[in-house]
DRENZAKE-295806 format. One line per 2 residues: number of its first residue (from 1); their letters; for each residue z, x, y of N, C-alpha, C, O. Coordinates in Angstrom, 2 decimals. Layout:
# DRENZAKE-295806
NUM = a = Z/X/Y/Z/X/Y/Z/X/Y/Z/X/Y  ...
***
This chain:
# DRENZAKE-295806
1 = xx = 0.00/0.85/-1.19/0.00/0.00/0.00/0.00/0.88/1.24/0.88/1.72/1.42  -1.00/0.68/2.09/-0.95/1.20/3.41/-0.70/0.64/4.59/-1.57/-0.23/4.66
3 = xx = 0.17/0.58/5.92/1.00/0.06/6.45/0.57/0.80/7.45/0.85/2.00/7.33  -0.24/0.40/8.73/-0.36/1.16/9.63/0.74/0.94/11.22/0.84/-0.08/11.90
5 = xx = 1.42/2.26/11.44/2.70/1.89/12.00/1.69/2.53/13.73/1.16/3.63/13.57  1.49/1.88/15.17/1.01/1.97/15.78/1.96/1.99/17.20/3.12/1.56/17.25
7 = xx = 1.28/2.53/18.26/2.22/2.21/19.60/1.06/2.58/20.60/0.26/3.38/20.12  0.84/2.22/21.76/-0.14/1.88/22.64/1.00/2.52/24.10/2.14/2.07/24.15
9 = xx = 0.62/3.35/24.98/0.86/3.00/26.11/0.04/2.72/27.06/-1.10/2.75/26.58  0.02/2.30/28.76/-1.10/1.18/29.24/-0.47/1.72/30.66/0.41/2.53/30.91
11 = xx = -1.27/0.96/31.41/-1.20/1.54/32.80/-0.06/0.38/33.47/0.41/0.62/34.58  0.27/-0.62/32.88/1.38/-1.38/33.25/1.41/-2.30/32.36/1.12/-2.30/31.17
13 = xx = 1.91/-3.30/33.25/2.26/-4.41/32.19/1.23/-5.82/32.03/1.03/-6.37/33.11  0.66/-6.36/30.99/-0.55/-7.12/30.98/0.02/-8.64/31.82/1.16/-8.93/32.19
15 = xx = -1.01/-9.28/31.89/-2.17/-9.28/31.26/-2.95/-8.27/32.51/-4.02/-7.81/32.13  -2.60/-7.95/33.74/-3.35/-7.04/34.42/-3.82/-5.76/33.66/-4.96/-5.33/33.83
17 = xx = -2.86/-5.09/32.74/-2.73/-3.64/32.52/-3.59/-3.30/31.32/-3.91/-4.34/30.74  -4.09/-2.22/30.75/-4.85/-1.84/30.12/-4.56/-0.76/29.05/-4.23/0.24/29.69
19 = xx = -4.53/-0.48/27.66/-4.19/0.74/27.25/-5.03/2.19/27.54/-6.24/2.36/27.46  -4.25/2.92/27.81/-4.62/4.22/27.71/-4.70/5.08/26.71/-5.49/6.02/26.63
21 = xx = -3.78/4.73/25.86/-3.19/6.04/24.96/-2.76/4.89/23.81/-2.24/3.77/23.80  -3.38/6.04/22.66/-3.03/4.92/21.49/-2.44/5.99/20.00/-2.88/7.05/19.58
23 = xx = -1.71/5.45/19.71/-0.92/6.59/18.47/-0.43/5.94/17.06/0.22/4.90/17.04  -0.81/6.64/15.86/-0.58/5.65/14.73/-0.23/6.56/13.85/-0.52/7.75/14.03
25 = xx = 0.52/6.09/12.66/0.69/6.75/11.12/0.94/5.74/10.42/1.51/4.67/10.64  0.37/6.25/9.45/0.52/5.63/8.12/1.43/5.76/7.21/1.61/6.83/6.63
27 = xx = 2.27/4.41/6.93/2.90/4.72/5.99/2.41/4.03/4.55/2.03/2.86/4.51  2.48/5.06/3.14/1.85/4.65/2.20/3.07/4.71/1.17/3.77/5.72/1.08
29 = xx = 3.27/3.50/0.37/4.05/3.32/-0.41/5.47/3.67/-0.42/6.20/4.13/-1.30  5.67/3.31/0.92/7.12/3.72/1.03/7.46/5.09/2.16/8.26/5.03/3.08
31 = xx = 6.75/6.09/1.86/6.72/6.93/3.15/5.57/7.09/4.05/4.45/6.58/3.98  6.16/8.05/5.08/5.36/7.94/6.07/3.93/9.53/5.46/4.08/10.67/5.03
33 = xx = 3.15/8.95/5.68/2.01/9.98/5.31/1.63/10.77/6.93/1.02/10.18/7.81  2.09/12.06/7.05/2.08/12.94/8.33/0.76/13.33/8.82/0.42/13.34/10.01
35 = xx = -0.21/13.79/7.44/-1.39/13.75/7.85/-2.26/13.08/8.29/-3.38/13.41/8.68  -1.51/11.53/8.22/-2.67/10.63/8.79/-2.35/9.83/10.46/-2.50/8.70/10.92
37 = xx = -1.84/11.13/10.96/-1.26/11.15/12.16/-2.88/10.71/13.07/-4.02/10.97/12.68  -2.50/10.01/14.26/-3.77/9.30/14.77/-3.53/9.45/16.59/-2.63/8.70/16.98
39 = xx = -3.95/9.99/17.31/-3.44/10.10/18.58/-5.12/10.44/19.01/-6.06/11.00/18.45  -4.90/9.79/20.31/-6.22/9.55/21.59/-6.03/8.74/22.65/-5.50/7.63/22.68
41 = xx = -6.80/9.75/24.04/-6.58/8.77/24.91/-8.04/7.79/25.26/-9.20/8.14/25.10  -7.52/6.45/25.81/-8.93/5.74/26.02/-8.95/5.53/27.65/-8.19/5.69/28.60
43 = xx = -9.86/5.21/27.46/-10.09/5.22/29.78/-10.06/3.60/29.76/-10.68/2.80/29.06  -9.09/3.39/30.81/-8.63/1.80/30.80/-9.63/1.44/31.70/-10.11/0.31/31.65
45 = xx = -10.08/2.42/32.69/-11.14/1.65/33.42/-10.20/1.04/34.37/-10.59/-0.13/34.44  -9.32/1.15/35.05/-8.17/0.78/36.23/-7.35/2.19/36.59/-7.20/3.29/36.06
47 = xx = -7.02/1.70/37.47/-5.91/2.73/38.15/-4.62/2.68/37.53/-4.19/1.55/37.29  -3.81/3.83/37.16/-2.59/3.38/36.74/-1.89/3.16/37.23/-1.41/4.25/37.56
49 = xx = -0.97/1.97/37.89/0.57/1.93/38.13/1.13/3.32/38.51/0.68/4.39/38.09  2.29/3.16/39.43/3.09/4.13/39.66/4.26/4.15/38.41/4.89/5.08/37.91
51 = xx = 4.24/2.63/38.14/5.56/2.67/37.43/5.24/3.07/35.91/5.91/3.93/35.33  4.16/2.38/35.29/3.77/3.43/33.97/3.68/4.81/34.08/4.29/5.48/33.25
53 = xx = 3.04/5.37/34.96/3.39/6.84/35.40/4.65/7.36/34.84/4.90/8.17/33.94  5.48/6.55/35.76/7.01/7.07/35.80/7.52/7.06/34.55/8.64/7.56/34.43
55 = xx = 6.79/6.47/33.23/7.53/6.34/32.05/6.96/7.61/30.83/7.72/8.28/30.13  5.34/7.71/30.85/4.84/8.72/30.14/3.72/9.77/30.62/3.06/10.56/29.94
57 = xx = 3.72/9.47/32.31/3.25/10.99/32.68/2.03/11.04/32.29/1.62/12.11/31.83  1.39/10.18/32.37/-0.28/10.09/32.06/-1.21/9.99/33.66/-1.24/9.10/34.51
59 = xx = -1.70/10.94/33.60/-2.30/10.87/35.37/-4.09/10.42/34.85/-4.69/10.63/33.80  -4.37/9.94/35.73/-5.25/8.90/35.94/-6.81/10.21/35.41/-7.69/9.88/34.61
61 = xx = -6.76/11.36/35.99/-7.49/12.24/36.00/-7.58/12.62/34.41/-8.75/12.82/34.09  -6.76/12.77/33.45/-6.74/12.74/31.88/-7.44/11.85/31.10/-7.50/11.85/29.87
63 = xx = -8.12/10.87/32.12/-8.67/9.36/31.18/-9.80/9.64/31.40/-10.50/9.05/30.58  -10.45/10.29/32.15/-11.60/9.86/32.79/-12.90/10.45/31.70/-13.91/9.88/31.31
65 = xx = -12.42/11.68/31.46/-14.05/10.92/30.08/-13.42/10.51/28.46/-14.15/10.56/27.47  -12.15/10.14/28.39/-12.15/9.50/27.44/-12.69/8.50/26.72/-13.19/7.59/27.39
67 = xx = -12.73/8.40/25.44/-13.84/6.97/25.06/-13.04/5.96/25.61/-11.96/5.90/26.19  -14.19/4.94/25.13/-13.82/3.60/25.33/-12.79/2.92/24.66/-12.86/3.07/23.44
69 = xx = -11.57/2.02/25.14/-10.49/1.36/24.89/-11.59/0.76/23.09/-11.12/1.23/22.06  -12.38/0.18/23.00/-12.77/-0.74/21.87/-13.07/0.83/20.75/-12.90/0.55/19.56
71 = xx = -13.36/1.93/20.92/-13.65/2.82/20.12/-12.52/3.29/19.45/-12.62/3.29/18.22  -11.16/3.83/20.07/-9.69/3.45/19.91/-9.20/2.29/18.78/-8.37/2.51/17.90
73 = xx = -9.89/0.99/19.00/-9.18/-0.03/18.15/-10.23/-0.02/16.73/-9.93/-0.42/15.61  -11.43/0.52/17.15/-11.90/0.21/15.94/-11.83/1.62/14.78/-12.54/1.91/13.82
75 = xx = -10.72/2.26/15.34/-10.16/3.41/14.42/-9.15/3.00/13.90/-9.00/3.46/12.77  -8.18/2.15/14.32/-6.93/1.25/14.16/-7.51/0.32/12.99/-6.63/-0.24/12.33
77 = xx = -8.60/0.11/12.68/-9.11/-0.84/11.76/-9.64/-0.11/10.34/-9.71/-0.64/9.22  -10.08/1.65/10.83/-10.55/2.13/9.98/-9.54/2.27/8.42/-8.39/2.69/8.51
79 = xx = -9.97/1.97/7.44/-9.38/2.26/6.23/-8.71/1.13/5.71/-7.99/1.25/4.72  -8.85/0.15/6.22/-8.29/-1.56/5.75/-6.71/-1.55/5.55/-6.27/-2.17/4.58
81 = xx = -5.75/-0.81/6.49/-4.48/-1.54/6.50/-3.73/-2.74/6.24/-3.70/-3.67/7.04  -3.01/-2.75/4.93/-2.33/-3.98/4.55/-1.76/-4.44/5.67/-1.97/-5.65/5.76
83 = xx = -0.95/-3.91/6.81/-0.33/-4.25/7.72/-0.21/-3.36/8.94/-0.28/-2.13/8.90  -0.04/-4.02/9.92/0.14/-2.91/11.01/1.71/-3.07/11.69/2.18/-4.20/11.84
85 = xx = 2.12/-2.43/11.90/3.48/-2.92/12.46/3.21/-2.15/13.66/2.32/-1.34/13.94  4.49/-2.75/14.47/5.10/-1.72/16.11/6.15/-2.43/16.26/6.53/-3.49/15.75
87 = xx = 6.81/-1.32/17.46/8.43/-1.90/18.03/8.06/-2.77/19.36/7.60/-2.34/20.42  8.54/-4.71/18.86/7.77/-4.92/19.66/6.98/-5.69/19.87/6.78/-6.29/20.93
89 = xx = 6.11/-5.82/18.32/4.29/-5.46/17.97/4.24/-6.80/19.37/3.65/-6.34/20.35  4.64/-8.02/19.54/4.48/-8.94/20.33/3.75/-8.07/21.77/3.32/-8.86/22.61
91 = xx = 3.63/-6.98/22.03/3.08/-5.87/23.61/2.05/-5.32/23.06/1.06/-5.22/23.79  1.96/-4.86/21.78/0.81/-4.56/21.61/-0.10/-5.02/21.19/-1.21/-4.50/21.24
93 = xx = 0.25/-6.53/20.46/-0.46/-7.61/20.27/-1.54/-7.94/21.29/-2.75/-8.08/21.11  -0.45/-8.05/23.01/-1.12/-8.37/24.16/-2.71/-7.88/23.87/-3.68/-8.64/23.93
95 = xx = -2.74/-6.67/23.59/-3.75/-5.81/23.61/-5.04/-5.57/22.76/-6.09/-5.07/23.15  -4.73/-6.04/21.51/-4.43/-5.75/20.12/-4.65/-6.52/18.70/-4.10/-6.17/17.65
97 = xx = -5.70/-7.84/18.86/-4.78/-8.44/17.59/-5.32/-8.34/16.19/-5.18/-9.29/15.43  -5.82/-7.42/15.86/-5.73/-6.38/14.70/-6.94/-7.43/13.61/-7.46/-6.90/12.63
99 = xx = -7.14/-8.45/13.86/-7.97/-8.88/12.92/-6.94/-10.32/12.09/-6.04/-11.08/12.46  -7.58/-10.14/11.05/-6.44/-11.21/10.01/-5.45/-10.20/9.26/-5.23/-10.36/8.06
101 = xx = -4.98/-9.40/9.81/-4.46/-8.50/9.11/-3.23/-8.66/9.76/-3.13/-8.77/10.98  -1.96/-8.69/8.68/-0.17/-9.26/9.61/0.03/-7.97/10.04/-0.48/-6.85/10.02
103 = xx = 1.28/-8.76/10.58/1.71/-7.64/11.48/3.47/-7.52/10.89/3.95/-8.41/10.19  4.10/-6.55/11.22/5.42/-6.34/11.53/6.02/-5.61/12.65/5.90/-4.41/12.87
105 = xx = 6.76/-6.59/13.42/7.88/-5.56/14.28/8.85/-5.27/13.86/9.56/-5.92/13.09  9.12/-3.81/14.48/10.23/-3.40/14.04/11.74/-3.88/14.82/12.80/-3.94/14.20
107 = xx = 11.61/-4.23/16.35/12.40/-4.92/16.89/13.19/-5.82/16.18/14.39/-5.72/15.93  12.32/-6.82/15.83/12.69/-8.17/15.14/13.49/-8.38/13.58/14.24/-9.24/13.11
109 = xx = 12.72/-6.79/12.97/13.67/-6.79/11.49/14.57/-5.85/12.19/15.62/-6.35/11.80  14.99/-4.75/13.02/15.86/-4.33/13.25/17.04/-5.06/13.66/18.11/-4.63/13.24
111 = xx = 17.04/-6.12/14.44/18.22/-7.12/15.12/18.56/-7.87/13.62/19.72/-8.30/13.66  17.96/-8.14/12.40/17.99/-8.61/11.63/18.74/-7.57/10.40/19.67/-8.10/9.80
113 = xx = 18.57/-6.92/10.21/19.22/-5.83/9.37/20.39/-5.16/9.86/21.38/-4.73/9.29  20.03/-5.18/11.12/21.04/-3.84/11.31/21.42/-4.76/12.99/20.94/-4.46/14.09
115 = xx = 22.18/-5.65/12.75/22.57/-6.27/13.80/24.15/-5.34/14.58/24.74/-5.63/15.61  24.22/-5.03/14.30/25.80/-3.83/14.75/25.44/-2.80/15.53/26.21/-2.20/16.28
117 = xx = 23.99/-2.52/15.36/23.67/-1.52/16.31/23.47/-1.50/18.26/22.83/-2.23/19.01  24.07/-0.67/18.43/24.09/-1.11/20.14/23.39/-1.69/21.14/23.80/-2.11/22.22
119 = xx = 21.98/-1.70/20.55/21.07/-1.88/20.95/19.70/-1.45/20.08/19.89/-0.63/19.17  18.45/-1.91/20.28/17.44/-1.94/19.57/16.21/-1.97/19.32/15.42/-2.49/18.54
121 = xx = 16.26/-0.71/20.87/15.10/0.12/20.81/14.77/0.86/20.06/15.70/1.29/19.37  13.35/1.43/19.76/13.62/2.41/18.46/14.31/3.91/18.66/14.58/4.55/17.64
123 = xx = 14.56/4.41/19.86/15.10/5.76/20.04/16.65/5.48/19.51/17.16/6.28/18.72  17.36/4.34/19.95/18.59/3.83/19.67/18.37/3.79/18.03/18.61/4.79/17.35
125 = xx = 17.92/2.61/17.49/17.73/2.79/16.22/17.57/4.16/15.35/18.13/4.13/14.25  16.81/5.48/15.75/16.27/6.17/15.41/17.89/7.20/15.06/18.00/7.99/14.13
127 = xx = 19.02/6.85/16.15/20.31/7.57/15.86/21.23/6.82/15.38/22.25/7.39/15.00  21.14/5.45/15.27/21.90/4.60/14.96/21.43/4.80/13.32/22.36/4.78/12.52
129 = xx = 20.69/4.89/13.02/20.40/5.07/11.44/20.48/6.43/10.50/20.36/6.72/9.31  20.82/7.24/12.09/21.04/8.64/11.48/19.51/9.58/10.84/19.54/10.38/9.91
131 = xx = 18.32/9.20/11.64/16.94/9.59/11.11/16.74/10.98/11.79/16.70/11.17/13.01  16.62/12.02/10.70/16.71/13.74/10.93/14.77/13.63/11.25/13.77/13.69/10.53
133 = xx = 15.00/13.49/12.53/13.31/13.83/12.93/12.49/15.01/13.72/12.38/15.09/14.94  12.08/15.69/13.00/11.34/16.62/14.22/10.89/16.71/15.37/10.14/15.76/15.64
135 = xx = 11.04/17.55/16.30/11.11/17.08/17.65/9.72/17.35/17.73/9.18/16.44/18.37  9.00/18.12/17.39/7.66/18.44/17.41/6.76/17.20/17.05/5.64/17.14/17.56
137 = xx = 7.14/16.30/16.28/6.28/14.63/16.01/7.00/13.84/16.72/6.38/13.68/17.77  8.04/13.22/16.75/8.96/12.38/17.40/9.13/12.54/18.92/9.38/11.52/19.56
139 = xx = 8.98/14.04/19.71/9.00/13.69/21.27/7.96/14.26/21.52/7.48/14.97/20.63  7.14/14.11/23.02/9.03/12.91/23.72/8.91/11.79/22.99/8.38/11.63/21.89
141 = xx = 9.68/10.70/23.99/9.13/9.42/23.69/8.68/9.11/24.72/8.45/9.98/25.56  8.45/7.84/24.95/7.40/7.03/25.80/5.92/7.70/25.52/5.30/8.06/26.53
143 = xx = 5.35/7.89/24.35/4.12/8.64/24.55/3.84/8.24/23.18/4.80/8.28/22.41  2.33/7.71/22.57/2.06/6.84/21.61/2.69/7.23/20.44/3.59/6.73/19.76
145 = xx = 1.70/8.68/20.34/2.38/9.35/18.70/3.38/9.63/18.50/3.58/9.49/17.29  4.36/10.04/19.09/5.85/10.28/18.65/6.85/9.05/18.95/8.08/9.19/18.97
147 = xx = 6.16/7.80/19.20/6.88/6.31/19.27/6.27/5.60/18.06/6.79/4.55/17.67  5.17/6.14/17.43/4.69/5.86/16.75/5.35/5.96/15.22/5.83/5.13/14.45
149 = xx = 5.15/7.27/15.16/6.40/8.65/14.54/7.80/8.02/13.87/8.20/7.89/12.72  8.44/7.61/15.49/9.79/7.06/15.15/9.90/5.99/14.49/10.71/5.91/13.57
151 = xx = 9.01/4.84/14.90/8.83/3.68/14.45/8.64/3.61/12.95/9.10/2.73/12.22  7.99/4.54/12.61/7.22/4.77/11.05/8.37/5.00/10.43/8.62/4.33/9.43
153 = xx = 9.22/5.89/10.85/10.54/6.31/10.02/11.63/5.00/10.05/12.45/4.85/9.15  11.54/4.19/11.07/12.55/2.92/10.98/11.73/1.93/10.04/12.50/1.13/9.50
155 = xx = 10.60/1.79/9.74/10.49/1.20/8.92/10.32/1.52/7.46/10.23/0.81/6.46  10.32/2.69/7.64/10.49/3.49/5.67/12.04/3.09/5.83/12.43/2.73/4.73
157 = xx = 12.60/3.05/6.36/14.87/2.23/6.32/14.45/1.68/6.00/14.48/1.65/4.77  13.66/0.72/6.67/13.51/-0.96/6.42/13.96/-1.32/5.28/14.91/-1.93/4.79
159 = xx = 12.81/-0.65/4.92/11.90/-1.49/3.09/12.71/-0.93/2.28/12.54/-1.33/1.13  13.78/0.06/2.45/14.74/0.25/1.70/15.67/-0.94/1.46/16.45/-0.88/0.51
161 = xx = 15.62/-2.18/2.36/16.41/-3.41/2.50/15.95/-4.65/2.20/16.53/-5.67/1.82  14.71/-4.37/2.46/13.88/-5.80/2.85/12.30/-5.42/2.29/11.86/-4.31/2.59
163 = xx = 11.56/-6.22/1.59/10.00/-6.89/1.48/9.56/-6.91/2.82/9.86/-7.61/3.78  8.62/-5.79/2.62/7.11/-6.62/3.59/7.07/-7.79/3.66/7.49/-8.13/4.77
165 = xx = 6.79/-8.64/3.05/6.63/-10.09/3.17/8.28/-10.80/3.77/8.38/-11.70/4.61  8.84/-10.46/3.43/10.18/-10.96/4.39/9.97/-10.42/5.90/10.02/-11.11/6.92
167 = xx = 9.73/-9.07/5.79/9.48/-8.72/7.35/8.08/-9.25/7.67/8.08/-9.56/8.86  7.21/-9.42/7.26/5.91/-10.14/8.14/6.36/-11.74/8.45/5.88/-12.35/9.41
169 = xx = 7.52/-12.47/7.36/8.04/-13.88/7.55/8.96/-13.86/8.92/8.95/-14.71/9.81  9.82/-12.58/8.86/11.09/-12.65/10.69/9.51/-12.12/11.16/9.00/-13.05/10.54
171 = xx = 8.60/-11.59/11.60/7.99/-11.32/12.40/7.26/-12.73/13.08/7.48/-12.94/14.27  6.56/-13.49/12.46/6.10/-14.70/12.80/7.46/-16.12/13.09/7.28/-17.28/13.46
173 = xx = 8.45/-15.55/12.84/9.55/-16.39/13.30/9.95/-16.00/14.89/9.41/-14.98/15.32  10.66/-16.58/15.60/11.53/-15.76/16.70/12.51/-15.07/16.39/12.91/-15.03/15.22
175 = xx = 13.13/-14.34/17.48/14.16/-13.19/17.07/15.30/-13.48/16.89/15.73/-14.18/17.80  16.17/-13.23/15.97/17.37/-13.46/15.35/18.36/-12.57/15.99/18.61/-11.43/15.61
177 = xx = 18.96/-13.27/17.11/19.38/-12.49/18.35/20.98/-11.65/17.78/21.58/-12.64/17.38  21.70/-10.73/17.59/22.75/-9.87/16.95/23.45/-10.85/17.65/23.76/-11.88/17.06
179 = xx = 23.83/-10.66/19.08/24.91/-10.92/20.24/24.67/-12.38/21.16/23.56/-12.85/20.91  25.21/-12.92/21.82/24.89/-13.74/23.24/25.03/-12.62/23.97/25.71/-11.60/24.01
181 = xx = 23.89/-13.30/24.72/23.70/-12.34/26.12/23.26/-13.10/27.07/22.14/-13.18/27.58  24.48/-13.81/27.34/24.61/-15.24/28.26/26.26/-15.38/28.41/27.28/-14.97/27.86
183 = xx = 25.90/-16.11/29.35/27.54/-17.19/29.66/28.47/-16.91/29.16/28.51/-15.82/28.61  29.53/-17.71/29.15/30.91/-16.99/28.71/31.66/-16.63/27.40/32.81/-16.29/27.14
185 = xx = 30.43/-16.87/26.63/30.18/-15.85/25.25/29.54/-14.42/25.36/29.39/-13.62/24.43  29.28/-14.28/26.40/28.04/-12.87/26.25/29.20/-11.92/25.33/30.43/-11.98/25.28
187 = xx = 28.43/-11.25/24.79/29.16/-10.16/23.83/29.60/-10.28/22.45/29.90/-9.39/21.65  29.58/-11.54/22.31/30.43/-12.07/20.71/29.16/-12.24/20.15/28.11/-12.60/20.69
189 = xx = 29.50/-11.80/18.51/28.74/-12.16/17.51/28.57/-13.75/17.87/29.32/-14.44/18.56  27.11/-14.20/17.05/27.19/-15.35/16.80/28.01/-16.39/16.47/28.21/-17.51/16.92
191 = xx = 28.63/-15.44/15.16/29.69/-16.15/14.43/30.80/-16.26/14.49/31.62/-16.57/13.62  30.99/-15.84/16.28/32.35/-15.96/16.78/32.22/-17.36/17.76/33.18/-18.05/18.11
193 = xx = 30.80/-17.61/18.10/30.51/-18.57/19.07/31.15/-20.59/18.97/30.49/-21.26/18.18  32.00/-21.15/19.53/32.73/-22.35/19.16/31.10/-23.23/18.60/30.00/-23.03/19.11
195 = xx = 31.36/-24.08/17.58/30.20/-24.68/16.95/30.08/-25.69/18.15/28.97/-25.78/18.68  31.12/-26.48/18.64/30.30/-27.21/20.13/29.17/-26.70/21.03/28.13/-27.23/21.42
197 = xx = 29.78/-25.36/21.26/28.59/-24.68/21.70/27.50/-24.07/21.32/26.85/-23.48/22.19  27.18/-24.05/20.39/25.94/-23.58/19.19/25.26/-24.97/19.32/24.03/-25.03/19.45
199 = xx = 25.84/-25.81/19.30/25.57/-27.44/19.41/24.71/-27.70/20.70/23.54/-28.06/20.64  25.54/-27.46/22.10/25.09/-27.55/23.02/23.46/-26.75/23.58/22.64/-27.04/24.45
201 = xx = 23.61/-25.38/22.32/22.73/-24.71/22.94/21.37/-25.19/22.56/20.28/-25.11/23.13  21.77/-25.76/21.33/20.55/-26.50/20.76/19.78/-27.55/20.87/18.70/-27.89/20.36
203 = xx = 20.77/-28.15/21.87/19.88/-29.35/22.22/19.20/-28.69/23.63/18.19/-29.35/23.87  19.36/-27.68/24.60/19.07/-27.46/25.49/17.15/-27.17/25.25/16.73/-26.12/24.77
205 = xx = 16.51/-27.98/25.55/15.33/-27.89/25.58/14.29/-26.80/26.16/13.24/-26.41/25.66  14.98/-26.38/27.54/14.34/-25.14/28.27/15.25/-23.94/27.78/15.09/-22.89/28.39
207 = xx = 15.88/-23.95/27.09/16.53/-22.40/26.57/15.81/-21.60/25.98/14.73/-22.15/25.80  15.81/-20.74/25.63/15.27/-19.37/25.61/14.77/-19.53/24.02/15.75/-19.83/23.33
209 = xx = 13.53/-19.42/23.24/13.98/-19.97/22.34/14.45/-18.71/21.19/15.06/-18.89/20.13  14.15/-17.92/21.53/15.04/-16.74/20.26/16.50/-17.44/20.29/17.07/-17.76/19.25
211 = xx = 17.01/-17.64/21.48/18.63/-18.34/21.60/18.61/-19.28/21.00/19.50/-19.25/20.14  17.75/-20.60/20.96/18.14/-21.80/20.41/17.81/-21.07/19.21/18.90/-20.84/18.68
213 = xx = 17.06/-20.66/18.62/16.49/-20.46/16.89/17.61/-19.72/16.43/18.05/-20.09/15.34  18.23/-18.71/17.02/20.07/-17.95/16.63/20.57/-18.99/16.65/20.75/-19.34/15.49
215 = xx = 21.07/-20.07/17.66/21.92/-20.91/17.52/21.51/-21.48/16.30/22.07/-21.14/15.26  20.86/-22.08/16.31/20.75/-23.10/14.59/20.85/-22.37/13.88/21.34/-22.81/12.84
217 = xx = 20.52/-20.84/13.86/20.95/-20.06/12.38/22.66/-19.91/12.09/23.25/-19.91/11.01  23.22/-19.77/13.50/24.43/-19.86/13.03/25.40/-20.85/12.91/26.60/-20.63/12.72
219 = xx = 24.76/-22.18/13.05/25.09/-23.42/12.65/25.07/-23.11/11.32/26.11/-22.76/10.76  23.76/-23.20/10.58/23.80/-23.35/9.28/24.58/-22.49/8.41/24.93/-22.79/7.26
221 = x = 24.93/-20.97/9.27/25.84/-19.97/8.43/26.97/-20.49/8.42/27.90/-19.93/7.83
***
């Protein structure tokens, strides 16, 4: 099984923004395969943002005879990937939507597995799981291939826990939120939350819906 683990950075944030830079590995049957490391930049054809700047240091002058953004994705396609995952994948989706081929985020099974962790980005994850990574593939971050890198290694944890097919099922679900991060619960597990209020949150129609979809999960727990 091949599992293509991907990360995109872009000149901001869409639907204005555009990718620049695109980074992938493969993971095959469980690990991550190093040689099939995948990094290029594409010319977005826009100006970049100051504020993407400020995150991975990509100057506008580096794009300019790069190929085309569609030459980029149709390398992302090369070799028929059972799956593609990212941290996320919902941003690079924006960009991205890979064909009929599922997807997994790692965001979404991370809050789900490993709900105790402080937070659940993948750099956080990446120490929260204790992952011995080379700095030479893994940094920096904010930069495709070594977010790519990290990502690949949080999901070889994963599947130590969980089915692909369970993680492509939380991926097409909403997010199974660890904490409230609201009102005068913020901070408590779910399953500290009074069931009136799990109640209340659920009938709230404009709520957030990762919140209402936690709330009913921890009704039913």
């Amino acid at each position: 099984m091949k599992i293509r683990v991907i990360d995109f950075e872009t000149t901001g944030l869409p639907p204005e923004a555009s990718v620049c830079e695109i980074g992938w590995y493969d993971v095959i049957d469980g690990d991550v395969d190093e040689s099939s490391k995948g990094e290029m930049f594409v010319n977005p054809r826009r100006e970049m943002s100051i504020e993407a700047r400020a995150v991975h240091h990509i100057r506008d002058a580096e794009l300019i005879d790069a190929p085309a953004i569609d030459y980029g994705f149709r390398a992302l396609m090369a070799g028929a990937p059972d799956a593609f995952v990212a941290h996320n994948a919902a941003f690079e989706r924006e960009f991205f939507a890979g064909g009929s081929i599922p997807w997994v985020c790692t965001l979404k099974v991370g809050r789900r597995l490993w709900p105790d962790a402080p937070s659940h980005s993948n750099q956080v994850l990446r120490y929260f799981l204790g992952l011995e990574l080379e700095d030479a593939q893994a940094m920096p971050p904010h930069r495709a291939a070594p977010d790519a890198f990290t990502t690949a290694h949080i999901l070889v944890r994963a599947l130590q826990s969980a089915s692909l097919t369970d993680m492509i099922a939380w991926t097409n679900s909403p997010s199974l939120l660890p904490r409230v991060n609201f009102g005068k619960h913020r901070g408590k597990k779910w399953t500290e939350v009074p069931r009136d209020y799990l109640e209340w949150i659920v009938k709230q129609q404009d709520m957030d819906g990762d919140v209402r979809f936690t709330a009913k999960s921890a009704l039913g727990r």
